[in-house]
N, C-alpha and C positions, 0 to 999 in steps of 0.2 A: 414079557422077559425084557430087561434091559440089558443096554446095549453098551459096553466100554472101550470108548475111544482108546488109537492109544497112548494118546498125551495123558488120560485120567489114570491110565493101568500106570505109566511112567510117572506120575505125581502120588500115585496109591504105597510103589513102588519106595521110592525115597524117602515116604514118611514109613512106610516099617523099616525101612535102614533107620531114619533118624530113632525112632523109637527104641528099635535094638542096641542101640548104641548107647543111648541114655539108662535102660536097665543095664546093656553089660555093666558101664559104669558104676553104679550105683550097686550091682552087686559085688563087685569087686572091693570098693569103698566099704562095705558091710561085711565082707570076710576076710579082708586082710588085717583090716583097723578098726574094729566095731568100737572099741574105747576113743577112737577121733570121735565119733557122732556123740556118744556119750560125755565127752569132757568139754563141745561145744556146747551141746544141749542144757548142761547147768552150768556157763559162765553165769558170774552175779551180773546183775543190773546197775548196781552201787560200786564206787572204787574207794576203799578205805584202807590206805596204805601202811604199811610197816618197813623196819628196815630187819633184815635179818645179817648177824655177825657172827661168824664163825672165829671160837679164839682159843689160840692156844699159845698162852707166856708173851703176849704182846702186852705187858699192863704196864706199859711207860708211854704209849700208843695210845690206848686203849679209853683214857677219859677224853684224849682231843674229839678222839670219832664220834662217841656217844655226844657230847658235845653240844658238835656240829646240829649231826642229826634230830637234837630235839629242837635246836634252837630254828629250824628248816620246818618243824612241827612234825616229825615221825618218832613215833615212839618204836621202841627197839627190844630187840627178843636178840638176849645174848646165850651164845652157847656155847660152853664152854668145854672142851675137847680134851677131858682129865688135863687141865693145865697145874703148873707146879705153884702148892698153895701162897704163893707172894702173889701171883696171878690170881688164884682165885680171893684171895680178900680182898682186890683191888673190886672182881665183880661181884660181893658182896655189898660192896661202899656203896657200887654204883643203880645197885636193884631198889637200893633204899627210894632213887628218885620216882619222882612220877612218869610212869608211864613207858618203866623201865620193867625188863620180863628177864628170867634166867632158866635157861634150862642146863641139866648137869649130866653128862655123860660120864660114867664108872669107868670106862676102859675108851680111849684113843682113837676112835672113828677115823681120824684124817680130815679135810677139807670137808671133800664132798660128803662125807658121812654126818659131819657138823650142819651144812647147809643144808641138809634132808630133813634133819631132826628140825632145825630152827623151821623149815617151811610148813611141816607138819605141826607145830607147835602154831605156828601163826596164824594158820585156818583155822585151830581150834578156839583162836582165841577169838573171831570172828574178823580177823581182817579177810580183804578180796585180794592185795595183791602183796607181794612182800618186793624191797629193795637188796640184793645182794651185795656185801658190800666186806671188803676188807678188813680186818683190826687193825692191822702196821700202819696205816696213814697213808696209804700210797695213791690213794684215789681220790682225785678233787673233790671234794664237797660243794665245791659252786657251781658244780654243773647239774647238782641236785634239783634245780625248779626244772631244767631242761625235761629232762628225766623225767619225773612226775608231772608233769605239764602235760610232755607224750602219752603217758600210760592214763592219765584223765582222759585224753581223745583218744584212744582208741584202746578201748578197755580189754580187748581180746588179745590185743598185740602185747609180744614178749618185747620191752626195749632194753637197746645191749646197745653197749658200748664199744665204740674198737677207738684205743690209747691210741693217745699223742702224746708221745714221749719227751721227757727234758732229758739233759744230758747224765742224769746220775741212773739209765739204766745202764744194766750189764751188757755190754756190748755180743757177748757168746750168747746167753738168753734170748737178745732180740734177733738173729739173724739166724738161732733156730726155728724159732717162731715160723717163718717160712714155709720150714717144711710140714711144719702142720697144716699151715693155710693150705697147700696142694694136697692134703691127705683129707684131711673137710673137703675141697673141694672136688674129688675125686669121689667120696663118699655119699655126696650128697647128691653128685650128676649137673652141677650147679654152683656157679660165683655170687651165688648171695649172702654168703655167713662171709661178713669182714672180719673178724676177728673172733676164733673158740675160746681163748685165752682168757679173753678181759673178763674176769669176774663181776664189773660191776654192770647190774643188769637188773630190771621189774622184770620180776616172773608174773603172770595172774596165774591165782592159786590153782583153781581147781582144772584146769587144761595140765599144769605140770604135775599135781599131786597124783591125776588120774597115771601118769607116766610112773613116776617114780615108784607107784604102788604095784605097778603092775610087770616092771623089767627091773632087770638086775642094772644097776648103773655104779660105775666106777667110784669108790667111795674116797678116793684121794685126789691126788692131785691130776687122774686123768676125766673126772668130774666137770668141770666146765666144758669140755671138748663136744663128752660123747653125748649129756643133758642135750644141748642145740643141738648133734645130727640127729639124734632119735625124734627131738619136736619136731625138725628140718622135715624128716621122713612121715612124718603125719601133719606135713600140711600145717604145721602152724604157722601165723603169719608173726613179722619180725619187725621192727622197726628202728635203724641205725643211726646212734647219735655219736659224734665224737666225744672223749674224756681225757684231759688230762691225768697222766701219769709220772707220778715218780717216786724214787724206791729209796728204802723206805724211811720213816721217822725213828725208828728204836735199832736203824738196821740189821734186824733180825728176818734170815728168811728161812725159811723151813723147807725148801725145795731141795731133796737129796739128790744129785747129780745122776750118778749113776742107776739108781733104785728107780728114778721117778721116769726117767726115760725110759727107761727099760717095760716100765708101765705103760707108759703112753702109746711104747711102739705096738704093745701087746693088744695095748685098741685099737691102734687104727686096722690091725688087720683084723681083728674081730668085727669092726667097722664096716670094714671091705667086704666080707663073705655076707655080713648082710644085707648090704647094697645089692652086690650081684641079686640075689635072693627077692630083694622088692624092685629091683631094675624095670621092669616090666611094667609096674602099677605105680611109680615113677612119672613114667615117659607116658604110657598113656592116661597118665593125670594132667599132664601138661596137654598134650595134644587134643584132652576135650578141652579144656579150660578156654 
């Protein structure tokens, strides 16, 4: 019969704590999020990028950014969000070029609904990551190598941008902005989304397409917000670059004042009840990590 010390009972002891600790984990991970493992599990290996352009009546805009972006070497998947036909023969003109993609939406999706289709559209065409990016002009394009530079290294990571603004923003706009940052923040249990706002951002496809396929996400203008806190909440990892901003080239914005707030607010407390909700597998994600 052998004999157990009790320094061996107390070291026996600790490894089934640490053991138990690592299955709780690890179950919790598999029934809260089984699509995180899933949408890690088949990132590509390859980063072959696109730009994705949500458009709607910016086609005075609209040839500088296509442009740019080929001249940077991404080809671009436009999509066009029932815009008014001056608009669409312009992306007509522009589908002629090489390396140029159009997709047509029959009825008015809004932003986020535009960026869903175009991301969907991009995987299909076989790229791995897409560039999200404005029609108005309002996003530097020379900060395009940064951006793609990042998402070559580190191919899993979402990179986003948080603006540095010139003086031609809206002054009301940006000092709202604010309050979102504390409602992300609050949302998320966490100060590391600099900015939900800036649209312009590498998604890699198949971590966010596994997302968008599988929850309802805001299909206008409260789309960029709630996309980052639902990846936030599954662990995806993020990586922050600064971007010049300024508003815009054909000055047209499409932000409805009253309408789009009103939206916004309507997520974050949607937000909210589901934070509370994963608050728990949250906080002890951090405290194994």
């Amino acid at each position: 019969m052998s004999k157990h010390t009790p320094e061996s009972v107390g070291e026996a002891a600790s490894a089934r704590q640490e053991q138990a600790k690592k299955r709780s984990l690890q179950a919790l991970n598999e029934h809260s999020e089984p699509v995180l493992n899933a949408a890690m599990a088949t990132q590509v290996a390859f980063h072959k990028p696109c730009a994705v352009i949500p458009v709607y009546n910016h086609e005075h805009a609209l040839p500088t950014v296509v442009e740019a972006l080929h001249a940077a070497g991404l080809p671009c998947v436009l999509v066009d969000d029932a815009s008014s036909p001056a608009c669409a023969a312009v992306m007509d003109q522009l589908v002629t070029q090489p390396d140029t993609h159009l997709v047509r939406l029959a009825v008015n999706q809004g932003k986020g609904g535009a960026v869903m289709a175009g991301l969907r559209e991009a995987a299909r065409l076989g790229f791995s990551h897409a560039l999200q990016v404005d029609a108005d002009g309002q996003h530097d394009l020379s900060d395009l190598p940064h951006f793609i530079n990042a998402s070559q290294a580190e191919p899993q990571a979402l990179i986003c941008g948080y603006p540095q603004y010139d003086e031609s923003v809206p002054k009301g706009r940006l000092y709202a902005r604010y309050l979102t940052h504390v409602w992300v923040w609050i949302n998320t249990l966490s100060l590391s989304i600099r900015d939900s706002m800036c649209g312009f951002r590498v998604y890699p496809l198949p971590a966010t397409l596994t997302l968008i396929d599988t929850v309802n996400i805001g299909k206008r203008m409260d789309f960029d917000t709630e996309i980052l806190v639902r990846l936030a909440w599954r662990n995806q990892p993020m990586h922050w670059l600064p971007t010049k901003v300024h508003y815009p080239l054909d000055g047209l914005s499409h932000f409805r004042l009253w309408h789009d707030n009103a939206l916004i607010s309507k997520m974050h407390a949607k937000l909210f009840f589901g934070m509370l909700l994963r608050a728990p597998q949250i906080l002890w994600r951090r405290w194994c990590a």
